[in-house]
N, C-alpha and C positions, 0 to 999 in steps of 0.2 A: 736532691736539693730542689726547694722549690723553685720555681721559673715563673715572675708575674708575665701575664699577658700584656703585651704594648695596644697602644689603640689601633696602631694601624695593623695587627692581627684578631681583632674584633673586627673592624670595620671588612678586614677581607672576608671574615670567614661569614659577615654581615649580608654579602655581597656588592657591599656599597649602595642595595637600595632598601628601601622599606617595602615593606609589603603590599598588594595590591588591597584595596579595602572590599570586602563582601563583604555580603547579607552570611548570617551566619543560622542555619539550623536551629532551631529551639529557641530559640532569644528572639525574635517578632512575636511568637505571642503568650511571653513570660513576661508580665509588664513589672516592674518595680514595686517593690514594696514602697507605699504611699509614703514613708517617713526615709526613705534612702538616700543619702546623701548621696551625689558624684562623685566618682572616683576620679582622680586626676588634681585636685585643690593641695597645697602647698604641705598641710601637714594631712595624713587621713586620719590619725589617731584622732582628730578632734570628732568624730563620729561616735566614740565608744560611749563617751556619756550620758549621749543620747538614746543609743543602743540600750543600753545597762540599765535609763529610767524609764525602758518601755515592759522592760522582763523584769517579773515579780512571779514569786514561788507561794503557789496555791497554800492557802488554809483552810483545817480542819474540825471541825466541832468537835466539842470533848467529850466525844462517848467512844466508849471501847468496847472492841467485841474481840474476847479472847477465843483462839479459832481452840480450844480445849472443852469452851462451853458448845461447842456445836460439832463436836462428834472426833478430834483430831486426841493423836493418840502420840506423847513427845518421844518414843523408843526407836525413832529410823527403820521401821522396818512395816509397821502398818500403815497403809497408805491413804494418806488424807487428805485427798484431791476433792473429795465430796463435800467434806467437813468447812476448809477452805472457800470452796464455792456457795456455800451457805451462810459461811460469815461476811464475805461480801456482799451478796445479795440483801441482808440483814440491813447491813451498815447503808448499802444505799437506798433500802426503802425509808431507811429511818432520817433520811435528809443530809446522809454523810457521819465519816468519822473513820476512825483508826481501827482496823483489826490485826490484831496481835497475836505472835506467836512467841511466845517467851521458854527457857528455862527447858531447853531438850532439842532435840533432831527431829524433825518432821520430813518425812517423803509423801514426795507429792507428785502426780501429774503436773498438766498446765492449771495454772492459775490466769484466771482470767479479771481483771479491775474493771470496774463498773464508776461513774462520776460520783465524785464525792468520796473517793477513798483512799486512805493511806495504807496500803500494806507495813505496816512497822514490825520488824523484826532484831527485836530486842537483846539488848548484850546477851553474850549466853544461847544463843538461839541460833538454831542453823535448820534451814529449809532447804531439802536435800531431794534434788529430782528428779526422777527416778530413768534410769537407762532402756526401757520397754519403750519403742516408740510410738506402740497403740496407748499410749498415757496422755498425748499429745494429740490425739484425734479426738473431735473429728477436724478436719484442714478448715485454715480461717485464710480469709485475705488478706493477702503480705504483698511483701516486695521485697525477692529474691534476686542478692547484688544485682540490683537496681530495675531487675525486671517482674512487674507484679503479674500474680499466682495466685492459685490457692495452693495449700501447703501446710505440716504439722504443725502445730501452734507454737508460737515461739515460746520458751517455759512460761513468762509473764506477758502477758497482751494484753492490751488495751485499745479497741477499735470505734473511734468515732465520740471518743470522751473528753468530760471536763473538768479539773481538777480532780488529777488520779496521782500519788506517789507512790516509789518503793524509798525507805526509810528507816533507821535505827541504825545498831551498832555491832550490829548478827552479822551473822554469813549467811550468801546462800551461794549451795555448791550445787554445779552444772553436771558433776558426776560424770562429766564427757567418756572419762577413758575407762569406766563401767562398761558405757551401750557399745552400739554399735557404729557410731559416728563416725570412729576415726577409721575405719575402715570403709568407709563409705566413701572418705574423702582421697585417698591412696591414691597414686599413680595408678592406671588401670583400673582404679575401683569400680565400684556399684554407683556411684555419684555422678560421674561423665557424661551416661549418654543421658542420662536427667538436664544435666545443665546446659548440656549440648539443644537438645529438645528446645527445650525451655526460652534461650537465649533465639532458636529460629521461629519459635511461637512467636517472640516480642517484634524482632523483625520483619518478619512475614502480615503482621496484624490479625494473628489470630484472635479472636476476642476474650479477654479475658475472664470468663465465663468458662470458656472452655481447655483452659489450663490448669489443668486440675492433675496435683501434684499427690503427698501426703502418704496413702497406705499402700505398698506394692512398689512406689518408688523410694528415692533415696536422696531427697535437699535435705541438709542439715539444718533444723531450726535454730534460730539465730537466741538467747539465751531472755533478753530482755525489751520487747520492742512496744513502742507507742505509736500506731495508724492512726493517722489526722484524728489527733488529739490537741488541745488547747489546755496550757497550764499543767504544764507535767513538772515535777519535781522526783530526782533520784537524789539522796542523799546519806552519809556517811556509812550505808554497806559495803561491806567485802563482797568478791562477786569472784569466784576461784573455777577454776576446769569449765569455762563453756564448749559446748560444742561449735559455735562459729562465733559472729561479730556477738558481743557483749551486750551492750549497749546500745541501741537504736531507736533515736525517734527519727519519726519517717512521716512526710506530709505533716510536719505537727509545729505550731508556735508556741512561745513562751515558755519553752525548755530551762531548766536551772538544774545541773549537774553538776552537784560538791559533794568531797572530802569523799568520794569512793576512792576504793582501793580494786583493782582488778590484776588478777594472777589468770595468765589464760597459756598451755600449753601445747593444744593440741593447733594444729593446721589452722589458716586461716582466721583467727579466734583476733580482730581488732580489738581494742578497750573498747572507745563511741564513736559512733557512723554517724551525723546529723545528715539525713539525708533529705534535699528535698524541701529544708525547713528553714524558718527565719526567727528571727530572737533569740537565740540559745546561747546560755552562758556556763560554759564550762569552768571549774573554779575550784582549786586548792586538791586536785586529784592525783591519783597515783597509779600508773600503768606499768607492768611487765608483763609483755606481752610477745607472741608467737607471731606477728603481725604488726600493723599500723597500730601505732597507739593512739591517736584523734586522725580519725580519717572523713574529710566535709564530702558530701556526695551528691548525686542531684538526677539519679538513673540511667541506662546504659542503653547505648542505641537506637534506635528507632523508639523503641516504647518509653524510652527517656523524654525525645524530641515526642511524642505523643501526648504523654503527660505536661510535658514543660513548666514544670514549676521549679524555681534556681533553688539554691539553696544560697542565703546570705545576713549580711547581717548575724554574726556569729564572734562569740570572744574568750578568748582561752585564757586563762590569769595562773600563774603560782602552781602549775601541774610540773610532776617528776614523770619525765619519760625516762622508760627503759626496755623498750618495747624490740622489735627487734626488724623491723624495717624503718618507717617514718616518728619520725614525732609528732609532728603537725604534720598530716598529708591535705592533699586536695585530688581526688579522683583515685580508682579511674575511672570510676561511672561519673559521670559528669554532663552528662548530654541534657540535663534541662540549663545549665550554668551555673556558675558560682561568680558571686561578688561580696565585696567588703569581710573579709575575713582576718580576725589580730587577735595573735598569742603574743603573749608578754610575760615575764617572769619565770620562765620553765628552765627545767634542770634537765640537763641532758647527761645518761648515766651516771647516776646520780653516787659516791660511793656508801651514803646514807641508806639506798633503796637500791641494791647492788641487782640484776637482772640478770635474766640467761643467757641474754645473746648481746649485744652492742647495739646501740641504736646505728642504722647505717645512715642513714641521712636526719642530720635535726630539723628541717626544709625539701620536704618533697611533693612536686607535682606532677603530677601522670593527667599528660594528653593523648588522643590521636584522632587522626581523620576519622577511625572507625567512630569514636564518638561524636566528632563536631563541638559544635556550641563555642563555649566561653570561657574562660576564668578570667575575673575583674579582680585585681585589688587585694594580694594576700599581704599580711602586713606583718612583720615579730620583729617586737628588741626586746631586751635586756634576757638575753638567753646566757646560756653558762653553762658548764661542763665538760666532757671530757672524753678521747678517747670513741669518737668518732671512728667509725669502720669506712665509709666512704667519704663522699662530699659532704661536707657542711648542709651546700645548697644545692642540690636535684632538682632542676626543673625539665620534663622531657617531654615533647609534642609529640616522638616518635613512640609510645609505649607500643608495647609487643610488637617493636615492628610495621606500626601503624595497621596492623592486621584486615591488608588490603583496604581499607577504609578511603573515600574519597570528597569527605567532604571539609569542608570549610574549617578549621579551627583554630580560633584564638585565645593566647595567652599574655595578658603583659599587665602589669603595674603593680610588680612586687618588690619589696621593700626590706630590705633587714638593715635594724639599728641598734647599735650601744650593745654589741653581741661580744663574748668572750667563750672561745673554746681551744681546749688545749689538745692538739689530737687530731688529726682527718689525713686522709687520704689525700685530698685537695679543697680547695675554699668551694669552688664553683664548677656546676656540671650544668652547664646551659645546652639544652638540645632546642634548636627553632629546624623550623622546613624552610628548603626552601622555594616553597610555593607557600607558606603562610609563617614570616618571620616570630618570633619572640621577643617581645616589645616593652623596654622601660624596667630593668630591672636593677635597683640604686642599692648599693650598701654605704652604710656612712658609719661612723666611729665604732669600727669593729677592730679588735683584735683579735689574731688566729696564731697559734702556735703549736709546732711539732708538727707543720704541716711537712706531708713527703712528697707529695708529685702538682707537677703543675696545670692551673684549670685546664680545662676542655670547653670551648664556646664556639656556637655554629647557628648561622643566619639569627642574632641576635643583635637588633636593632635598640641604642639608647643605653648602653651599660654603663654605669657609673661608679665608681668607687671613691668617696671622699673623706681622707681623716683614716684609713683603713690600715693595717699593721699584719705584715706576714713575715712569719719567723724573725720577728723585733724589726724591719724597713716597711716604709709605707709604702704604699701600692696604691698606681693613680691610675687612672682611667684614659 
């Protein structure tokens, strides 16, 4: 049966003080986006409009370049990565436009977009590619969970462009459990002492120059990513089998992601990572996923705080998760910060869009000292659904353990409103430190029912529950 929490078992487990206030890592010199509203003012949602009229989805000139007039061949099986790279180069000398793959299976390497180009992959059409990972050399500059590299190409790149889309009504399949990826990624695998590396290069400050990953190692390229890019547009493809995150813009503004659909099964494989970036609007999507289905990011340790650019100003509308950790996540690379972050309208295991695993948390936040920094400001109502594996709401400062980690981190001014879900484990799983509380976290006219077990809450400062309903009693703060 459930058990609401009383105040005065917040307030103990609160410590009865607030937290001392620091200086926090990565946040001194990641200044605000010029248009950022403060978090803290009475309602935040009144931010999104303004959000939503600064993000506009790049247009295209009406010229098409069918990638079959430049050498692609639609049978799945001859490989037309050259063809590909010729019809974009095309389309961008020609001042922009659409290159087209219609009406067949195309395998390909990476494809790489140049400014001014829409990849349009038309009902009927599937770009399919290819499991060889010399397909995907030679190594471009990325950023691997959260620490940048050089490294295989992620299948679609796009590095340092302007108005670049993937778009239509096709597939394109990641062929993941063709290669070799998922064995890369194994317990014990070939991937390890990569990441291992990798992650004490970002630490260490080795320069990245000399992080050179790619032929002979083993990081899985991520399936679809945009490096500081401006005016990116992904829309209504199918996006099945990647071999990691899906999705990725990374250092990039004026993101608009709608009406995908993403089927991802193998290991670690999110939907979208907006990592890093500010104005993206996520919108009428659909995840089942092996992972985080919207996971906000902003890079992981040291070379997070090196980079320091937040990730904020970000808004999720009308998305079915079915993913099989978070729905809306926030970290856990997170080390430049995150602020002003609002999902509304999403569907949590949806039985229209039935998924493999249960979403375990509809609301999850992953901090720790190891990374530092910030989360400002996550925001979601009008959620719904059912059949929650965990808590509702997951918010934990201690991830992994805090993996010896010893600096400074803050988390507070999260907000869930006008939420219905039928199903959880428990409403609320508040993990604060207690050397750095967890700070301001309000539910208001929520309903929860078929809940089993009662919250969990530790050094969390400011918790409110107002108008809240668990297993039909209201529950007050």
């Amino acid at each position: 049966m459930y058990a609401p929490l009383s105040r005065r078992t917040v307030l103990k487990a609160a410590g009865l003080s607030a937290a001392m206030a620091v200086a926090l890592p990565g946040r001194a010199g990641a200044a605000a986006h010029p248009d950022a509203v403060p978090v803290g003012r009475d309602d935040p949602w009144r931010q999104v409009p303004r959000i939503l009229a600064r993000i506009h989805p790049p247009h295209f000139p009406s010229r098409w370049f069918d990638v079959r007039d430049y050498g692609a061949v639609a049978d799945g099986t001859t490989l037309c990565t050259d063809a590909f790279r010729r019809a974009v180069t095309a389309a961008h000398h020609a001042g922009g436009g659409h290159v087209v793959a219609s009406d067949g299976r195309y395998l390909t390497g990476a494809i790489r977009l140049l400014s001014g180009v829409d990849l349009h992959v038309a009902e009927g059409a599937v770009i399919a590619f290819s499991p060889d990972p010399a397909d995907f050399l030679p190594a471009v500059l990325t950023r691997w969970e959260g620490t940048e590299c050089w490294n295989y190409s992620p299948f679609i790149y796009a590095s340092g462009q302007r108005n670049v889309a993937v778009t239509g009504d096709g597939i394109l399949d990641g062929q993941a459990r063709l290669g070799p990826w998922e064995s890369w990624y194994r317990t014990s695998g070939l991937q390890s002492p990569d990441q291992k590396l990798l992650r004490k290069m970002g630490s260490s400050g080795t320069p990245v120059g000399d992080r050179v990953f790619g032929a002979g190692h083993y990081l899985r390229p991520q399936m679809v990513q945009f490096h500081r890019c401006q005016n990116v547009l992904v829309s209504d493809v199918t996006l099945i089998d990647p071999p990691m995150w899906t999705v990725h813009p990374v250092l990039s503004s004026n993101v608009t992601v709608r009406g995908i659909t993403v089927d991802s099964s193998l290991y670690n494989t999110d939907g979208c990572d907006p990592e890093a970036s500010h104005d993206v609007h996520i919108t009428g999507c659909r995840f089942n996923t092996n992972d985080d289905c919207v996971a906000i990011k902003s890079g992981r340790d040291e070379d997070g705080h090196r980079v320091g650019v937040p990730s904020e100003n970000i808004v999720v509308q009308d998305c079915m998760f079915s993913g099989r950790w978070g729905g809306l996540t926030v970290g856990s690379e997170m080390s430049g910060g995150v602020r002003n972050v609002f999902a509304e309208h999403c569907v949590i295991n949806s039985p229209e869009f039935p998924g493999r695993y249960p979403v375990k948390y509809p609301l999850y936040i992953k901090a720790s000292k190891k990374r530092g920094s910030y989360v400002e400001g996550v925001h979601i109502r009008r959620f719904t659904g059912q059949a929650v594996e965990r808590e509702a709401v997951y918010v934990t400062m201690d991830y992994n353990g805090g993996e010896g980690g010893t600096l400074p981190v803050s988390v507070s001014d999260i907000t869930v409103r006008e939420t219905r879900l039928d199903g959880a484990r428990s409403v609320l799983g508040l993990v604060g430190l207690e050397t750095d509380h967890l700070r301001g976290v309000h539910l208001a006219d929520c309903d929860f029912t078929g809940v089993r077990q009662p919250d969990s809450v530790a050094f969390t400062d400011d918790l409110t529950l107002d108008r809240v309903t668990v297993n039909g009693a209201e529950v007050r703060s």
